[in-house]
C-alpha positions as CSV (number, residue, x, y, z in Angstrom):
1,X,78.3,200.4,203.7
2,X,78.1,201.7,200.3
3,X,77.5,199.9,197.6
4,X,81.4,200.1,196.4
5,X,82.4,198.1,199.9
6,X,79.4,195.2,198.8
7,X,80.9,194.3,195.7
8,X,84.3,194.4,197.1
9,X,83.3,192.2,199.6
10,X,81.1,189.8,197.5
11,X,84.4,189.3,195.4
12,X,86.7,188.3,197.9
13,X,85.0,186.0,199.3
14,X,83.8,184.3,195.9
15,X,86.0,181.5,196.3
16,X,84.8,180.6,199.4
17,X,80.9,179.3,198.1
18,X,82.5,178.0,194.3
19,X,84.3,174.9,194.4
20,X,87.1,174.5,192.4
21,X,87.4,172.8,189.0
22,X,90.3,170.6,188.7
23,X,90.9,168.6,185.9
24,X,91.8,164.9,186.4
25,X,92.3,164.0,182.6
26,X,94.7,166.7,182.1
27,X,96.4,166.4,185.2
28,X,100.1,164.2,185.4
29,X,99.0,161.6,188.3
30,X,102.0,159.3,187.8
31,X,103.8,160.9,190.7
32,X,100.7,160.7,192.8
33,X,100.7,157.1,192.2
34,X,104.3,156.4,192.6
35,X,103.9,158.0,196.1
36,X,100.9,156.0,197.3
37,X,102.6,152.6,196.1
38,X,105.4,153.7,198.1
39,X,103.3,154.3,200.8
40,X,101.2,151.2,200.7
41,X,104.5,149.1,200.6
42,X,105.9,150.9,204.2
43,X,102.5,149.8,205.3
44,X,102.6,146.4,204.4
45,X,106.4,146.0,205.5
46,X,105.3,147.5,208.9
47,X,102.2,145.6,209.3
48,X,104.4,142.6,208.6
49,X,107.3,143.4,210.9
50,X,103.9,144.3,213.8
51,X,102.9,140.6,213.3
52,X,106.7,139.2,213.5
53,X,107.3,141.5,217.0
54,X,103.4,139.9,218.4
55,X,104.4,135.9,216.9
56,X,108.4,136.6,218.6
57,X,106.2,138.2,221.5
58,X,103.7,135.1,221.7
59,X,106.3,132.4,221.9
60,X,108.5,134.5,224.1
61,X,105.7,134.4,226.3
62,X,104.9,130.6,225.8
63,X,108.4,129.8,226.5
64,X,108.7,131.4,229.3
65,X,105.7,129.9,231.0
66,X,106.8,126.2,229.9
67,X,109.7,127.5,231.6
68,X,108.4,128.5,234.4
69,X,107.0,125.0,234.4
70,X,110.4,122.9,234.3
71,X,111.4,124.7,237.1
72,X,108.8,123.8,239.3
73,X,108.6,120.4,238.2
74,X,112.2,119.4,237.9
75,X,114.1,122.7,239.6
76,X,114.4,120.0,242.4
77,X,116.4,117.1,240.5
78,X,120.0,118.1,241.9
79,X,118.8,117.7,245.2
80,X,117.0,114.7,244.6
81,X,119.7,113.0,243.0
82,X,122.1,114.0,245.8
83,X,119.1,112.0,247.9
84,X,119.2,108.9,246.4
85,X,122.4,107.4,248.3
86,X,120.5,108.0,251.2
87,X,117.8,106.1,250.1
88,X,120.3,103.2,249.2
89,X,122.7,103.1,252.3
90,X,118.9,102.7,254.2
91,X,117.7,99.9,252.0
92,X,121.1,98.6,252.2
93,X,120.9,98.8,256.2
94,X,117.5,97.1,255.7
95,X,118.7,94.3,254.2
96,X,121.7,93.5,255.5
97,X,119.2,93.3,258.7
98,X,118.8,89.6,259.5
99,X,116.1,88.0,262.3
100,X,118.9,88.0,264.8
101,X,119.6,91.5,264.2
102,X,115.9,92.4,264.2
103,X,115.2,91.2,267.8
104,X,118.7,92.1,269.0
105,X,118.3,96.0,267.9
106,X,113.9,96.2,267.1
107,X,114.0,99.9,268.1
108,X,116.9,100.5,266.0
109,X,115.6,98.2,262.6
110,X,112.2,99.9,263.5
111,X,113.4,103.2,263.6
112,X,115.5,103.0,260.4
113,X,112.0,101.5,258.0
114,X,109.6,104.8,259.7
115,X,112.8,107.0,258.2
116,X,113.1,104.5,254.7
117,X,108.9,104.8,254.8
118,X,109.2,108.8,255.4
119,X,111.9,109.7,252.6
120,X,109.2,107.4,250.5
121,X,106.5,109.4,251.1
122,X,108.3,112.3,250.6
123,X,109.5,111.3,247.0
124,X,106.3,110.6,246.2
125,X,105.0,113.6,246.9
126,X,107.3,115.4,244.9
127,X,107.1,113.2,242.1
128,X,110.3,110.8,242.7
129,X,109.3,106.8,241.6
130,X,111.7,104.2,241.8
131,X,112.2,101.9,238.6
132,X,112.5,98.7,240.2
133,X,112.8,96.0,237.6
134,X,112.5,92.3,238.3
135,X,114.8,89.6,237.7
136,X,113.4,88.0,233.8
137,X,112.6,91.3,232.6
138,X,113.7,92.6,229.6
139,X,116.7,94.9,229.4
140,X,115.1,98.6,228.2
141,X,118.0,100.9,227.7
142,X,115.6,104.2,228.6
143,X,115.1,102.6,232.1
144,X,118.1,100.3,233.2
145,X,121.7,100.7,233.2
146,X,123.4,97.3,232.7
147,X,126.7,96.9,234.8
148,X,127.6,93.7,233.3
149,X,126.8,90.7,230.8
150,X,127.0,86.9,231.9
151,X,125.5,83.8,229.9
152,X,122.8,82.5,232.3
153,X,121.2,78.8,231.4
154,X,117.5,79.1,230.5
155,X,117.6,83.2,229.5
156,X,117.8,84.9,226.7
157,X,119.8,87.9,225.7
158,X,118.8,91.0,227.4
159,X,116.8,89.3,230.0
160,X,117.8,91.0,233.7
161,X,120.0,88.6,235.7
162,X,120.4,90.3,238.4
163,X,119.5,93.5,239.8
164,X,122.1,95.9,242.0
165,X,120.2,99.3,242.4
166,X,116.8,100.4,242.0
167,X,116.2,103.9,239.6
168,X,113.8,107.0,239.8
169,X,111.8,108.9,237.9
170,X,111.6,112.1,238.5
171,X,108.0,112.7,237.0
172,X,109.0,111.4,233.5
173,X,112.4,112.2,233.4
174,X,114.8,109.7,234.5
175,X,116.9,110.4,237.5
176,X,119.1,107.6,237.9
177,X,118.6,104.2,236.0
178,X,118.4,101.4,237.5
179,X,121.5,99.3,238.1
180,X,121.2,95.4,236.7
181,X,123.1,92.5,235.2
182,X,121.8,91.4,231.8
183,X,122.0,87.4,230.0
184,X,124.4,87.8,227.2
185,X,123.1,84.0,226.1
186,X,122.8,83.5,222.9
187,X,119.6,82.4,220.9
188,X,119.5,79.1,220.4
């Protein structure tokens, strides 16, 4: 190489090894400025819209599994309230059952309160209690369905007269309140 080719070569690459001076001061940076606000706002409204799609996301997911939940505990109700006639023609059957009829029919009476005790058992294990008020107990609305008023001597009002049906809970959910008569006597 000559020495012609070295300088040749030493100034095209110059560039490479000098870094380049750039003036800030004298430099218009509005436009710069304008572009990284804009930028910094699409982050912020996409950062914000991330966290709305992860909350919807979250309580998708939460409501599903309470769901989920409902449906195992009272996915069953239907059929449990299509039970409880059952239950009632059998306590019905029950008591209608006097001592004559006991020794008369034993294996039939006998046979009838092993199926009652059974389909007890089996509502408890799936979370069916009755609601059995008792005659002098207060009327509660939430629990107790009254079927009619009477004035009764020595109640008050709302006291339970009389009481036709028992009710179930199905967990905490009422399934079928409980049937009674209520005092409609007034204070005196």
């Amino acid at each position: 190489m000559g020495e012609r080719e070295d300088e040749f070569f030493e100034d095209e690459h110059a560039d490479d090894h000098e870094p380049a001076e750039v003036s800030l001061a004298t430099e218009d940076t509005s436009g710069v400025d304008e572009v990284i606000a804009g930028l910094e706002a699409e982050r912020d409204e996409l950062r914000d819209r991330m966290l709305r799609a992860m909350a919807e996301a979250e309580n998708m997911r939460k409501r599903a599994d309470r769901d989920r939940r409902e449906a195992e505990q009272y996915g069953g109700s239907k059929l449990s309230r299509d039970l409880l006639p059952v239950y009632d023609n059998m306590r019905r059957a029950l008591d209608a059952a006097d001592d004559a009829t006991r020794e008369a029919a034993s294996g039939l009476v006998e046979g009838v309160e092993l199926t009652m005790r059974e389909l007890i058992t089996i509502f408890g294990k799936h979370g069916i209690v009755p609601v059995v008020p008792e005659v002098g107990d207060r009327f509660n609305a939430q629990e107790h369905e009254a079927m009619f008023e009477a004035p009764v001597p020595g109640t008050k009002a709302g006291d339970i007269i009389q009481v036709m049906t028992e009710g179930f809970l199905l967990h905490d959910r009422l399934l079928r309140p409980a049937q009674v008569g209520v005092s409609s006597t007034p204070a005196s």
